[in-house]
Backbone bond lengths (Angstrom), bond angles and torsions (degrees), N, CA, C in turn:
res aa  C-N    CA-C-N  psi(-1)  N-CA   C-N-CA  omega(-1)  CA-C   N-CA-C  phi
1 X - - - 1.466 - - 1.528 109.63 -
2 X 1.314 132.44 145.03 1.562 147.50 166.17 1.379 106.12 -50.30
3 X 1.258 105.48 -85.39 1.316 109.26 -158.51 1.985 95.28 -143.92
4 X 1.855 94.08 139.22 1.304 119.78 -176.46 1.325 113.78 -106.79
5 X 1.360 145.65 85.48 1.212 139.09 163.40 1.460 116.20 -71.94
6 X 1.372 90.24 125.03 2.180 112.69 156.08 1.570 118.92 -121.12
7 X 1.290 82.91 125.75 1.570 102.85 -173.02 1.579 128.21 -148.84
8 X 0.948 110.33 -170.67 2.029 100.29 167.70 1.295 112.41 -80.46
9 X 1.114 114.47 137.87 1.456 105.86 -178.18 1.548 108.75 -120.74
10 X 1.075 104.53 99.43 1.546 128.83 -163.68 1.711 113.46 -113.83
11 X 1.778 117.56 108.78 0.931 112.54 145.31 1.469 147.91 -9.88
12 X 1.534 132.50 124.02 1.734 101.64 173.97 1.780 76.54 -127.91
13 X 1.110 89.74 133.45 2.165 106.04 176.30 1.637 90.20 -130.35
14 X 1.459 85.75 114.55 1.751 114.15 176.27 1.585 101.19 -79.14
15 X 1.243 111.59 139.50 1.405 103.90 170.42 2.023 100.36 -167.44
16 X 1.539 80.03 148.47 1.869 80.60 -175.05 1.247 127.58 -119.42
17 X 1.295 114.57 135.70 1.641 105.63 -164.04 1.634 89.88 -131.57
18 X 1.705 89.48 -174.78 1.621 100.84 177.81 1.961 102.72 -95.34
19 X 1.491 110.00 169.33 1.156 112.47 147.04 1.755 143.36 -6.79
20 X 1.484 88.25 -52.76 1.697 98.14 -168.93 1.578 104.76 -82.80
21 X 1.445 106.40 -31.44 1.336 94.95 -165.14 1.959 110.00 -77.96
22 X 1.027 116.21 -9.22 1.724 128.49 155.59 1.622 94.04 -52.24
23 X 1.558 97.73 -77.30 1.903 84.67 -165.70 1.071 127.39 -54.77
24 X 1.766 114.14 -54.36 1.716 103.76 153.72 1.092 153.53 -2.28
25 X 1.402 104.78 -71.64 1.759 114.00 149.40 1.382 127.11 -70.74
26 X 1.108 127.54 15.07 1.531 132.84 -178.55 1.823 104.51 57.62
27 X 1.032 116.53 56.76 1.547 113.67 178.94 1.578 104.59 -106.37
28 X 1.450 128.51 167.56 1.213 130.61 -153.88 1.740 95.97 -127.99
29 X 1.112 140.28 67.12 1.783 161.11 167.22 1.569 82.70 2.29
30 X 1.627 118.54 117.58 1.308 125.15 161.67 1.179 115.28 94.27
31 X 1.150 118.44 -28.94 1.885 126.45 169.54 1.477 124.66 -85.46
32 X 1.301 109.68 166.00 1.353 104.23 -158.95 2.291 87.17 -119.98
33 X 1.283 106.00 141.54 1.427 114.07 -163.88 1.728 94.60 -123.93
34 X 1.151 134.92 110.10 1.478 140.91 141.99 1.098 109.75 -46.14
35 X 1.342 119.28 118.17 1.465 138.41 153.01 1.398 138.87 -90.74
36 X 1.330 132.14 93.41 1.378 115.34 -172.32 1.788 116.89 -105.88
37 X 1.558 120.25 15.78 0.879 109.87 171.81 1.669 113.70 -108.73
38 X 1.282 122.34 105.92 1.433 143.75 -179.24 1.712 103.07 -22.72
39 X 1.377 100.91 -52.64 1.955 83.00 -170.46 0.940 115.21 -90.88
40 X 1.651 109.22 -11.02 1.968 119.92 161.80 1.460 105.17 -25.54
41 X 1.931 107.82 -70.98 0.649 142.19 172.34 1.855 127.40 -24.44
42 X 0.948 93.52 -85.76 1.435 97.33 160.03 1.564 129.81 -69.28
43 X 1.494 141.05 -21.82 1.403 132.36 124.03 1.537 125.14 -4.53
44 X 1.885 99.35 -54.21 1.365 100.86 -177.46 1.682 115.79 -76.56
45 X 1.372 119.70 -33.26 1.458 128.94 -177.73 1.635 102.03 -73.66
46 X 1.595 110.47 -15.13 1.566 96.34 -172.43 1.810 105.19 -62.62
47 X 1.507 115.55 165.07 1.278 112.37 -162.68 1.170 161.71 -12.23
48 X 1.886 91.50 49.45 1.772 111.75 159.62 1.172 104.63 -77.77
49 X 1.543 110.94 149.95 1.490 116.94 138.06 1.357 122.70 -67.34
50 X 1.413 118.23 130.17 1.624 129.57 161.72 1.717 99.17 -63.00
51 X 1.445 103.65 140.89 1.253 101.18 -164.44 1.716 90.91 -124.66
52 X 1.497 112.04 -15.94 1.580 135.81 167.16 1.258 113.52 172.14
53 X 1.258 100.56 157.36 1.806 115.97 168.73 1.650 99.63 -117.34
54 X 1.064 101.25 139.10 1.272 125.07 153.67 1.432 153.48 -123.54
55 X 1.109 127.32 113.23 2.343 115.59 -151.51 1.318 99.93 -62.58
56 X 1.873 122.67 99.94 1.762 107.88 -178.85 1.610 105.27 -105.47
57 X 1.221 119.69 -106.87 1.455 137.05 -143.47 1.893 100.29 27.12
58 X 1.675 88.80 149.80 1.301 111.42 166.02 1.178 136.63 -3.18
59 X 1.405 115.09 -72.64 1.627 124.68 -169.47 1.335 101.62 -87.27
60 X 1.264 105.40 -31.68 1.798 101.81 -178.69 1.636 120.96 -71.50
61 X 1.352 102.70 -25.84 1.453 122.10 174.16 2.149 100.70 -62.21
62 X 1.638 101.01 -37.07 1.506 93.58 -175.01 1.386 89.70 -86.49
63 X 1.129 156.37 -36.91 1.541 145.52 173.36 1.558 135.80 -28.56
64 X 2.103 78.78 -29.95 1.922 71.78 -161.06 1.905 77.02 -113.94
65 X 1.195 125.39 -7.54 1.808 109.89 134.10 1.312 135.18 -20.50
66 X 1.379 96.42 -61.61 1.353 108.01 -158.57 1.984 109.76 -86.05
67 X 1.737 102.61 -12.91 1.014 121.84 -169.11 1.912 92.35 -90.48
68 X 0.927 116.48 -30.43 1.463 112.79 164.99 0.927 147.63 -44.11
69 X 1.465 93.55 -45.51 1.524 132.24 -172.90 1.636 119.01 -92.64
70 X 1.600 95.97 5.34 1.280 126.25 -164.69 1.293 138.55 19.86
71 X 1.434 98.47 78.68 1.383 127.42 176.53 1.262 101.71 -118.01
72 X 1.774 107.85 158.97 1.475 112.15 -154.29 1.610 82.93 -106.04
73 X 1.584 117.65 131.51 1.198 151.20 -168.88 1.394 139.53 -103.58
74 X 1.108 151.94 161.93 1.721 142.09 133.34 1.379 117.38 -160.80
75 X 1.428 114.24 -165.96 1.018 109.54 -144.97 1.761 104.44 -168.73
76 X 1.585 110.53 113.08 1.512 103.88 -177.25 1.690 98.96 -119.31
77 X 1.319 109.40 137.67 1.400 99.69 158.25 1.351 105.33 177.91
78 X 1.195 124.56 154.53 1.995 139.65 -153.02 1.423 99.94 -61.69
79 X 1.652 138.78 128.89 1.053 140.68 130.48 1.225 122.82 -128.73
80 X 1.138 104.87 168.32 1.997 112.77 -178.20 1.050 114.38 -88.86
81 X 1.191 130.73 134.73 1.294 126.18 -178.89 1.762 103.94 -77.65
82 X 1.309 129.00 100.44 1.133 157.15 -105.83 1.094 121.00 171.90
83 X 1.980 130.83 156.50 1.480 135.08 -172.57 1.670 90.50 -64.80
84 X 1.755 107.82 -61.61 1.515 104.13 -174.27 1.601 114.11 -67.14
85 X 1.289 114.85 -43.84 1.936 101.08 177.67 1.586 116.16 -41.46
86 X 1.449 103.71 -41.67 1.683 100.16 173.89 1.574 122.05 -62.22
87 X 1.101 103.00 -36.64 1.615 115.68 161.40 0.902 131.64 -46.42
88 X 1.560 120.81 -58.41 1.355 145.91 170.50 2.170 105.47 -36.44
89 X 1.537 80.84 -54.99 1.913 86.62 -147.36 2.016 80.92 -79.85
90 X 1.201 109.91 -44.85 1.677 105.33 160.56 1.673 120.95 7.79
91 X 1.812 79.48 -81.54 1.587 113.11 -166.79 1.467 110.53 -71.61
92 X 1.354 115.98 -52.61 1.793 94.10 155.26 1.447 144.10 -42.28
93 X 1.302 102.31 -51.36 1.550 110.37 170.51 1.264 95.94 -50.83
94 X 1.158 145.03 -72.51 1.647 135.00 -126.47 1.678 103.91 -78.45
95 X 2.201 108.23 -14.32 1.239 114.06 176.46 1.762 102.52 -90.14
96 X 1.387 116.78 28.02 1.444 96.88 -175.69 1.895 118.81 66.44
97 X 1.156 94.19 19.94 1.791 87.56 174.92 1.414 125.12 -99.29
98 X 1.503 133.50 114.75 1.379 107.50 167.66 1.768 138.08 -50.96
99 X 1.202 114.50 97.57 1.447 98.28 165.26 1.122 140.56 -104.36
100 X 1.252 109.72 137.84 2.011 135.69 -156.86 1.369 95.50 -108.12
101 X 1.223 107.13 76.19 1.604 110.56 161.82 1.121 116.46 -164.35
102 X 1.653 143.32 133.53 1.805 125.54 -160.86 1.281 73.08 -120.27
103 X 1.241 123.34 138.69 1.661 144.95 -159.18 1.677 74.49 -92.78
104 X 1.249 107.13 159.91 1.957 118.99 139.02 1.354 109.59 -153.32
105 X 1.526 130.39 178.44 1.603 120.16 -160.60 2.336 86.66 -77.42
106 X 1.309 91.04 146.95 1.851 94.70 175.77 1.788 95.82 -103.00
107 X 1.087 85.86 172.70 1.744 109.51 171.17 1.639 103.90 -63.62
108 X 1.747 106.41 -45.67 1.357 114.89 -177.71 1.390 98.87 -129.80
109 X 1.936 94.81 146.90 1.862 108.31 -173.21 1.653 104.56 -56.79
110 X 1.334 91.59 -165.49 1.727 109.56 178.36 1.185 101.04 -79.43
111 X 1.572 121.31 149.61 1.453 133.62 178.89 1.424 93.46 -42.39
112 X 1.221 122.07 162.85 1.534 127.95 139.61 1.464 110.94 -122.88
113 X 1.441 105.35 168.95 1.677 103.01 145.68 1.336 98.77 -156.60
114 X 1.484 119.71 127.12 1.448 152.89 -176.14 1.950 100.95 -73.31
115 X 1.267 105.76 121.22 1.385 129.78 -175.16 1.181 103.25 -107.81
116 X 1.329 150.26 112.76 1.043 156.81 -151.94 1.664 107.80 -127.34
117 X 0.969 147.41 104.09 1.720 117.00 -176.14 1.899 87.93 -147.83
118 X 1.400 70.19 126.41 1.728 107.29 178.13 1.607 107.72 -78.19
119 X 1.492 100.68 146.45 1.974 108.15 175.69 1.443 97.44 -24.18
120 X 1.617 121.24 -76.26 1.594 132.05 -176.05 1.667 108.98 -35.21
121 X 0.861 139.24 9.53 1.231 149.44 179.75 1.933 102.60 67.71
122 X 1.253 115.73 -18.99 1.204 102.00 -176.58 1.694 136.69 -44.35
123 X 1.270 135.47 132.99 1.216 129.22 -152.62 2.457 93.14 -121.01
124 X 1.389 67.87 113.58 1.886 83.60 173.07 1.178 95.08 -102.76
125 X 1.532 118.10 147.74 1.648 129.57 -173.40 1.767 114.50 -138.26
126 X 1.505 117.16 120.05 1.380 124.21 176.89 1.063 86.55 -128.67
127 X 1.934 86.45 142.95 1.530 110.57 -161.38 1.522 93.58 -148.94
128 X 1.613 105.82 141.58 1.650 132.94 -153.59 1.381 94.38 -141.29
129 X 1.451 109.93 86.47 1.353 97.79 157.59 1.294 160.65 -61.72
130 X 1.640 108.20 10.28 1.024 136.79 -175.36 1.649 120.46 18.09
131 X 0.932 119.00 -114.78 1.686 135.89 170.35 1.217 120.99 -82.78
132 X 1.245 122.38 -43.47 1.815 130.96 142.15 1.365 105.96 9.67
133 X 1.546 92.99 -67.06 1.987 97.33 -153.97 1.622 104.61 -82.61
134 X 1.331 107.78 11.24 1.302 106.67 -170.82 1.307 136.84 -119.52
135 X 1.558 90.88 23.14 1.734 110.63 -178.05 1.282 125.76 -75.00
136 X 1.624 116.89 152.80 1.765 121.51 -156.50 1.305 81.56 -111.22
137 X 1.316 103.86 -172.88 1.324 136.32 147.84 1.489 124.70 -76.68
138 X 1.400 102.18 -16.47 1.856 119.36 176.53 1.654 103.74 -71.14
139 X 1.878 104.70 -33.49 1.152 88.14 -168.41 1.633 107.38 -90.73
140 X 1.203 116.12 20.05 1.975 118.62 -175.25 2.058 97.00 -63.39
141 X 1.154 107.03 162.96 1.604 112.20 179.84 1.602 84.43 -118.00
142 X 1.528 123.74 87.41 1.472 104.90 -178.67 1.814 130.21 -61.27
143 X 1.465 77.39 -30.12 1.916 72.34 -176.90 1.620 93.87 -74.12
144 X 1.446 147.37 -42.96 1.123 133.89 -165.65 1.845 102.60 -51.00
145 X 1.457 120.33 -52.69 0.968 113.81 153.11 1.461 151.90 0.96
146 X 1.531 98.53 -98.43 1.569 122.38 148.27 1.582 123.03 -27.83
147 X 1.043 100.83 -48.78 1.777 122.36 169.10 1.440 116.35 -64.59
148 X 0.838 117.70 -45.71 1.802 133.42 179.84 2.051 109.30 -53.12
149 X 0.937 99.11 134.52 1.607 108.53 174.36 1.401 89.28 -65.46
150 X 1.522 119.40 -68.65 1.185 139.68 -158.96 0.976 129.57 -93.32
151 X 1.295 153.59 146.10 1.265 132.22 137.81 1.849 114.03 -108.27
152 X 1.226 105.59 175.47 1.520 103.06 -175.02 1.423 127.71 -170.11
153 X 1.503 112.39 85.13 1.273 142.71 -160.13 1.401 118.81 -76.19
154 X 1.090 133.19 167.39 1.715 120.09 -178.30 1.677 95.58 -149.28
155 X 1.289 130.28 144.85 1.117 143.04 -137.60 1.402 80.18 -103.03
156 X 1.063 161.02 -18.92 1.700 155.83 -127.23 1.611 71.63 -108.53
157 X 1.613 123.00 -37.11 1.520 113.77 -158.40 1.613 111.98 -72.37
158 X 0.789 127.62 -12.34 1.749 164.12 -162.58 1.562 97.91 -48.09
159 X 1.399 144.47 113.77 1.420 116.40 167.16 1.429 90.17 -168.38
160 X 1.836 123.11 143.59 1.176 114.68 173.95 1.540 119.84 -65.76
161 X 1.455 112.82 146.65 2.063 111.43 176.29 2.030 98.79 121.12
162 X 1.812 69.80 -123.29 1.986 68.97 179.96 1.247 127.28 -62.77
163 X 1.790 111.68 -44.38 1.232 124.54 -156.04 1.816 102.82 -56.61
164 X 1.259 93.45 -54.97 1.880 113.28 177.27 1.141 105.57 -36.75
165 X 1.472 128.97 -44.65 1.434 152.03 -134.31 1.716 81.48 -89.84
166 X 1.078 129.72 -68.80 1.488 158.84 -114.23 1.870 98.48 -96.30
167 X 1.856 82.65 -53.84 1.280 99.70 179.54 1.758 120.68 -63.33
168 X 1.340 88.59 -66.71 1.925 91.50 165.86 1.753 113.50 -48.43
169 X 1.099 146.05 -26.12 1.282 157.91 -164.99 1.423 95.89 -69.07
170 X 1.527 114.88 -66.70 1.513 142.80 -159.39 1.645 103.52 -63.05
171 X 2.000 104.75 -51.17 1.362 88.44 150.67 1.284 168.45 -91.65
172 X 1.391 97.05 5.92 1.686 117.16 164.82 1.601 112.55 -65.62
173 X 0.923 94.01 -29.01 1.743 99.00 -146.96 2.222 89.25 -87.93
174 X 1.327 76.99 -37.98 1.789 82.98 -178.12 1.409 141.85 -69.82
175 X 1.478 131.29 137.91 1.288 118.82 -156.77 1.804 114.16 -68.59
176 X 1.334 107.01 -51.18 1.089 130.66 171.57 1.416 112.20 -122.09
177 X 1.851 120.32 134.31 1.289 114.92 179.21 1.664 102.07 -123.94
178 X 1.296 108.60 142.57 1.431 123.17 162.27 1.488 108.85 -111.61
179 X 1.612 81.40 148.84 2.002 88.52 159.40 1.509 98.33 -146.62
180 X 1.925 81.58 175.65 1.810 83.21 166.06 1.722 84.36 -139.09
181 X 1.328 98.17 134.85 1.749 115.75 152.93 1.488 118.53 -11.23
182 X 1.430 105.22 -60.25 1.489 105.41 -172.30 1.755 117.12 121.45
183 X 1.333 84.11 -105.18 1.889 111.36 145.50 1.201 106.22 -173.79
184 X 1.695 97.39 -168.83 2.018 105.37 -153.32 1.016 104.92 -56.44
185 X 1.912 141.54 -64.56 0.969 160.54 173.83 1.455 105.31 -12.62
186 X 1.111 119.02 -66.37 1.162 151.84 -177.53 2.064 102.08 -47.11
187 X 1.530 102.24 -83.63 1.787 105.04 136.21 1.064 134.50 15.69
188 X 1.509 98.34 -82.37 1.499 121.77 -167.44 1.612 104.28 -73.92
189 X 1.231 120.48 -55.36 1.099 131.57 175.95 1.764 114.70 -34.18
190 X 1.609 116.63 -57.53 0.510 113.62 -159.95 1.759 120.34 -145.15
191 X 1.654 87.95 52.51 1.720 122.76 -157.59 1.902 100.55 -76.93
192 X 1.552 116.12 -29.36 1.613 88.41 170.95 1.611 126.08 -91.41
193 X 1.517 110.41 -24.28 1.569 122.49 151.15 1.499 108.08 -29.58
194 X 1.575 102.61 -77.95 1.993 111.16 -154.33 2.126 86.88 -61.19
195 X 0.945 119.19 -39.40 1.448 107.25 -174.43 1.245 106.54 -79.73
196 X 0.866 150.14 -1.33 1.490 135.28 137.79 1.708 128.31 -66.86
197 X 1.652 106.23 -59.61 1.493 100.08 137.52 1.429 143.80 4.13
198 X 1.355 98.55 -91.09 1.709 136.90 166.24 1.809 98.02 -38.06
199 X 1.738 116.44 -66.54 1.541 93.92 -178.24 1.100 122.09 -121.17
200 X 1.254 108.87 22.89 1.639 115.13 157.41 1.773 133.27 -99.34
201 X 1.678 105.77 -31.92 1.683 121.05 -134.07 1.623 79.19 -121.17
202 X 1.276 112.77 -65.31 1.851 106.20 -169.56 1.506 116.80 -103.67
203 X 1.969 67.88 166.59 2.042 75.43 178.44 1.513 116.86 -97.40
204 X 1.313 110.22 -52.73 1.563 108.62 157.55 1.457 131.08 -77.17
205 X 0.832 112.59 159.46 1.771 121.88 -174.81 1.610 131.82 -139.54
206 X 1.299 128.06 76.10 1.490 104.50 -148.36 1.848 77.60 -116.56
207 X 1.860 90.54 156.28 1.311 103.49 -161.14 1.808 85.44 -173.34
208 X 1.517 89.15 144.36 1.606 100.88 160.51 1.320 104.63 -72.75
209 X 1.776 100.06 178.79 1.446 121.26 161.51 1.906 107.48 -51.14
210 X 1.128 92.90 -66.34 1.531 116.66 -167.65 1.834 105.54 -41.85
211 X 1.337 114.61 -54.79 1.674 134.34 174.54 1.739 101.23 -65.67
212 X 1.118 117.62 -78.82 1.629 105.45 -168.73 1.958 109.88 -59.88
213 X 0.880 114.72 -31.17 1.361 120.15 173.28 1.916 111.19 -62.26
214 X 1.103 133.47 -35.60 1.268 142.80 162.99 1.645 112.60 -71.33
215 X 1.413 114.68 -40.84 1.537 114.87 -156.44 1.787 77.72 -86.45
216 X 0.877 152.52 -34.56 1.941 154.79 152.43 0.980 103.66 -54.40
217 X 1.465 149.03 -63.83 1.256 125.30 -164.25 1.720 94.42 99.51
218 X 1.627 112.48 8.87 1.832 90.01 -176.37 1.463 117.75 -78.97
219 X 0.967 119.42 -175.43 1.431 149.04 -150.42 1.344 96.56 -122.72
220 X 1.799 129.22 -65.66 1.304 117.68 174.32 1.917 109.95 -148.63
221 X 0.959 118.47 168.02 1.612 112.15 178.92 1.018 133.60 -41.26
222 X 1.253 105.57 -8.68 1.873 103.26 -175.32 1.671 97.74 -94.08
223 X 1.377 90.88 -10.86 1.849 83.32 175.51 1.462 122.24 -84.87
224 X 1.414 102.49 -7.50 1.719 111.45 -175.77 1.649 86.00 -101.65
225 X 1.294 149.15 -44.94 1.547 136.20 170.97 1.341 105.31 -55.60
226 X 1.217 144.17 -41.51 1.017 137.02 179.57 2.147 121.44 -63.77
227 X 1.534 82.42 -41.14 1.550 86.15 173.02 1.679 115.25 -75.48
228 X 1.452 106.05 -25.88 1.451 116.14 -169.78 1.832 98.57 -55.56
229 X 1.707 88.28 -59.05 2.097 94.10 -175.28 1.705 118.97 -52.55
230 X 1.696 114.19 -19.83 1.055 113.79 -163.85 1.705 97.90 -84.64
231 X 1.713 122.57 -50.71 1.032 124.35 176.64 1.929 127.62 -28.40
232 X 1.226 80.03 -54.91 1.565 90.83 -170.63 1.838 126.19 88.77
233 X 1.235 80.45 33.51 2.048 103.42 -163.44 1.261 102.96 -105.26
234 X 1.056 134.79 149.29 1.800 128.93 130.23 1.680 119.65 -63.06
235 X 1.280 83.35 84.86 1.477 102.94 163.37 1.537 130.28 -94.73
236 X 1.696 101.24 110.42 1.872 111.33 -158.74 1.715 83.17 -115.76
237 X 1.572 101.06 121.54 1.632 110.94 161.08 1.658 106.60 -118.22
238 X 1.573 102.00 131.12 1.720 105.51 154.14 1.643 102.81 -63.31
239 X 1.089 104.68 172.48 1.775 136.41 165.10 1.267 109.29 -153.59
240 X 1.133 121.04 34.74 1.912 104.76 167.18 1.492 98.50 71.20
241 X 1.477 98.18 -159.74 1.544 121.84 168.25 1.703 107.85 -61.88
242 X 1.133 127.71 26.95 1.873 123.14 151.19 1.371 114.44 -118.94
243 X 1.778 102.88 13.93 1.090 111.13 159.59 1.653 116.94 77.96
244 X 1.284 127.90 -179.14 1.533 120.19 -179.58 1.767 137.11 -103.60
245 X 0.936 138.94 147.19 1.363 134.26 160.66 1.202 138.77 -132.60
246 X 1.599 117.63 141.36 1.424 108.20 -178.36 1.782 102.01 -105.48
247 X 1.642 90.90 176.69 1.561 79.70 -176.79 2.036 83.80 -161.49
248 X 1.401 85.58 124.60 1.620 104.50 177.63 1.349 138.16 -165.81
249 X 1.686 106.12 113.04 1.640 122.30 -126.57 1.186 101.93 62.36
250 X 1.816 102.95 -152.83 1.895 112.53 160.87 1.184 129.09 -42.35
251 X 1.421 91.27 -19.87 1.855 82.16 -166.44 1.489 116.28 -95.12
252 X 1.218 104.80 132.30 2.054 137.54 173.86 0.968 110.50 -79.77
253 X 1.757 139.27 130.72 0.970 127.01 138.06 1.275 109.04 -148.65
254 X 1.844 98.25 150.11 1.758 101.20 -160.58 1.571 101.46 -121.72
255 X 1.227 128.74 164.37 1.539 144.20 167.56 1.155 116.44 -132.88
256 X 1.693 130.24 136.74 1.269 129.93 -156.30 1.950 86.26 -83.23
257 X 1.357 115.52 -176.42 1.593 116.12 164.22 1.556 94.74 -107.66
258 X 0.892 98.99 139.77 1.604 135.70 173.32 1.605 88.44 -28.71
259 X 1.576 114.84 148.04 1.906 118.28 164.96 1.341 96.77 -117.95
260 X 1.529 94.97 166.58 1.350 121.50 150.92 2.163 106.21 71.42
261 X 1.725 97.06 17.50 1.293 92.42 174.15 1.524 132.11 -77.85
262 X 1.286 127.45 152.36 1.425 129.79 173.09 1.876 102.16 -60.90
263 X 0.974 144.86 115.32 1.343 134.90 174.27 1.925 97.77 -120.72
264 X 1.534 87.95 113.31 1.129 119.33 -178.59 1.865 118.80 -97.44
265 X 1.372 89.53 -53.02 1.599 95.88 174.06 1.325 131.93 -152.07
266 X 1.325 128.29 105.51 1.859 120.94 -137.37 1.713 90.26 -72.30
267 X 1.339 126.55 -28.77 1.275 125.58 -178.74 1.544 121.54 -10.92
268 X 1.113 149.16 122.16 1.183 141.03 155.46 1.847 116.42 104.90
269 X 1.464 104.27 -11.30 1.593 129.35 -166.87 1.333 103.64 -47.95
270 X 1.580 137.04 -45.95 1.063 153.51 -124.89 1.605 95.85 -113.97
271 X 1.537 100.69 -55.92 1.721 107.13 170.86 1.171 140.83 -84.46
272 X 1.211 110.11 3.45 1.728 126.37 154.66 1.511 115.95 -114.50
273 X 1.119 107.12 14.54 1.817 113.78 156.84 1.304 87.06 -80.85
274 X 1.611 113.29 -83.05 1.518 97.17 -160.10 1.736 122.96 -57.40
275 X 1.069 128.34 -12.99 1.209 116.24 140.06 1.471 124.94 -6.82
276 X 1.686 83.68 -96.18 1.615 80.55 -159.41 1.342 110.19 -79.99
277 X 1.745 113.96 12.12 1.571 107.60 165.43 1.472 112.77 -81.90
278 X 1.306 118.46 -27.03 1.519 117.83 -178.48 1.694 102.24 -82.90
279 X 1.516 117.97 -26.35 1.816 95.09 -176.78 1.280 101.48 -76.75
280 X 1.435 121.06 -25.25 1.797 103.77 166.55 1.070 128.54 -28.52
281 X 1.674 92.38 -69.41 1.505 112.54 -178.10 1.068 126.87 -50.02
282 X 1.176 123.99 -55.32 1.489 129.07 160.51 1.231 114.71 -46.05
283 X 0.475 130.18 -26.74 2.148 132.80 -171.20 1.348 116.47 -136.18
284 X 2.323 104.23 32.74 1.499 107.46 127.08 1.579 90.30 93.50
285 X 1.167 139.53 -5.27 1.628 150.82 -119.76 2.317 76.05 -103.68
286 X 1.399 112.57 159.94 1.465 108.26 164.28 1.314 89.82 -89.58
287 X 1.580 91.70 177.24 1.726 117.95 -171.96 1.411 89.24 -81.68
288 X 1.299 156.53 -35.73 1.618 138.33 163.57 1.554 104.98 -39.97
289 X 1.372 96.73 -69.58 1.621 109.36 -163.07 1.819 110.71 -47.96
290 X 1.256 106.49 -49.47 1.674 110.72 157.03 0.992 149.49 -60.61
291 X 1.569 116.09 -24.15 1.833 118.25 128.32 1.291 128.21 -43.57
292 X 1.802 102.72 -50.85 1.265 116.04 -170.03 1.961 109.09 -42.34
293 X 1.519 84.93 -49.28 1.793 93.59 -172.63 1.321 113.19 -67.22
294 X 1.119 111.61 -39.19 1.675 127.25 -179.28 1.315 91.93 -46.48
295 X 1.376 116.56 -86.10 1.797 128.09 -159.12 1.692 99.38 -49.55
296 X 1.646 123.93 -53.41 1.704 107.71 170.35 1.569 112.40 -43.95
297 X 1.431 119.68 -72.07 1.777 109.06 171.00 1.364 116.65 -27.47
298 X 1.113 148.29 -91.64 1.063 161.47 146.34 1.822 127.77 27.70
299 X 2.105 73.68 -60.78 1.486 95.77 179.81 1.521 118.85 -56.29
300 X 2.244 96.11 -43.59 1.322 115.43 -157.39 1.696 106.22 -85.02
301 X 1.473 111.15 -23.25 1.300 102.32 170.65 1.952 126.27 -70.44
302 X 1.170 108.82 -17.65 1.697 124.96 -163.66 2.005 85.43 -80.74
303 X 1.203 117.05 -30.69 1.500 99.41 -177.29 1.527 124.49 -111.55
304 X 1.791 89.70 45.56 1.868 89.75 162.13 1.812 72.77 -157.04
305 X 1.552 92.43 -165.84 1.309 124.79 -174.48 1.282 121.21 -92.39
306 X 1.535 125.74 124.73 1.897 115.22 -162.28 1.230 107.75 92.37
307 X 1.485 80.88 174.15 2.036 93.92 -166.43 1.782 73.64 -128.25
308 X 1.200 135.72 73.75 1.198 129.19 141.38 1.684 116.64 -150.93
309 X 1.139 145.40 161.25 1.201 132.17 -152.16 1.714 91.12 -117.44
């Protein structure tokens, strides 16, 4: 197999309401709200219509990328054996993904995250981490692992106990490890971990401006090129509209961002860059040519709705 992603494996159930029912529940129009109380949770799903489910979180969103692009794939991460866990592992299969995980009923359901989208098209998001956040090292598929070119982790997965446990496991055992940052929050949280990580544990590294600039402590970009050459990593940062760069050893290389696009929905931007930066990689591609693909993914996901193509 290419490449093995572990991550949260989180539901997204689209569903549409009016105006009031945002204020009602005290929700914040356009923001995304963590939920950790279970019947919170379900209170809010009580009599919506599902309008769709879809298998998301992060890394899995770059999985079924990379499964597009048709490269041979998979995919481990915690669900309940459950209405949505069946869903979940569903929606991979039907994208061509291997999944390495034997569901059984959990203590807690399958992640969700609640899609909310108002007449205005705006999309408010509550999110239940259910079982997601609650992955071992029991649950790793080691030979899928071992087998893997790649592996490819996402920092959102990050948490002291099991997750840590799970996480360090995945990279011992693994030939090559990727991550991505996540975002800052995320960072911040957990800025002397990911920097050890960052120049000890992996080979790739993808991170905004905003994330590698915090997890350094820089001041301005030449301080993240400068740290990039010292590492000795493939280190790939977005910048928005100044477009992207990797940086590995001496060598720089930059790509403008795409102009003149329709940007419909930033959703998913972050996880179909690395996409088509990792099917490069895998398939030998130069570090131009693997931006190049990144920034088209990227580009093509920002002008529809979802982080799936």
């Amino acid at each position: 197999m290419k490449i093995l992603g572990i991550g949260n494996a989180i539901v997204d159930v689209i569903c549409k309401v009016e105006d009031d029912f945002i204020k009602k529940n005290h929700l914040t129009k356009g923001l995304m709200k963590l939920i950790f109380d279970e019947s919170e949770f379900a209170n809010l799903l009580t009599n919506l219509k599902i309008e769709k489910t879809i298998s998301g979180g992060s890394v899995a969103n770059s999985i079924v990328g990379l499964s597009q692009l048709g490269d041979k794939v998979g995919f481990i991460g915690k669900i309940s054996d459950d209405t949505f866990g069946i869903k979940y592992e569903e929606g991979l299969k039907k994208e061509n993904v291997n999944f390495f995980y034997k569901k059984k009923k959990e203590l807690l359901p399958t992640g969700t995250c609640l899609i909310l989208v108002t007449p205005d098209s705006e999309r408010t998001m509550c999110t239940f981490l259910g079982t997601a956040g609650k992955i071992s090292k029991n649950d790793l598929d080691i030979e899928a692992i071992e087998e893997s070119e790649i592996i490819f982790l996402e920092g959102y997965l990050w948490d002291e106990g099991e997750p840590k446990q799970a996480f360090e496991k995945a990279i011992n055992l693994s030939n090559k490890t990727a991550m991505s940052l996540s975002d800052k929050f995320c960072v911040d949280r957990h800025k002397s971990n990911f920097l050890n990580l960052v120049k000890n544990k992996l080979d790739l590294v993808f991170a905004n401006e905003a994330e590698i600039m915090s997890l350094i402590d820089a001041k301005n970009f030449n301080e993240v090129i400068s740290f990039g050459k010292q590492i000795n990593k493939h280190l790939i940062v977005t910048r928005g509209g100044k477009g992207a760069v990797s940086i590995y050893n001496n060598e720089i290389t930059e790509v403008d961002a795409k102009k003149d696009l329709k940007i419909v929905d930033l959703t998913g931007a972050g996880d179909l860059f690395a996409s088509g930066y990792l099917h490069g990689f895998i398939n030998n591609f130069s570090q131009k040519e693997c931006l190049t693909k990144a920034t088209e993914m990227s580009s093509k996901i920002i002008q529809q709705i979802g982080a799936r193509l």
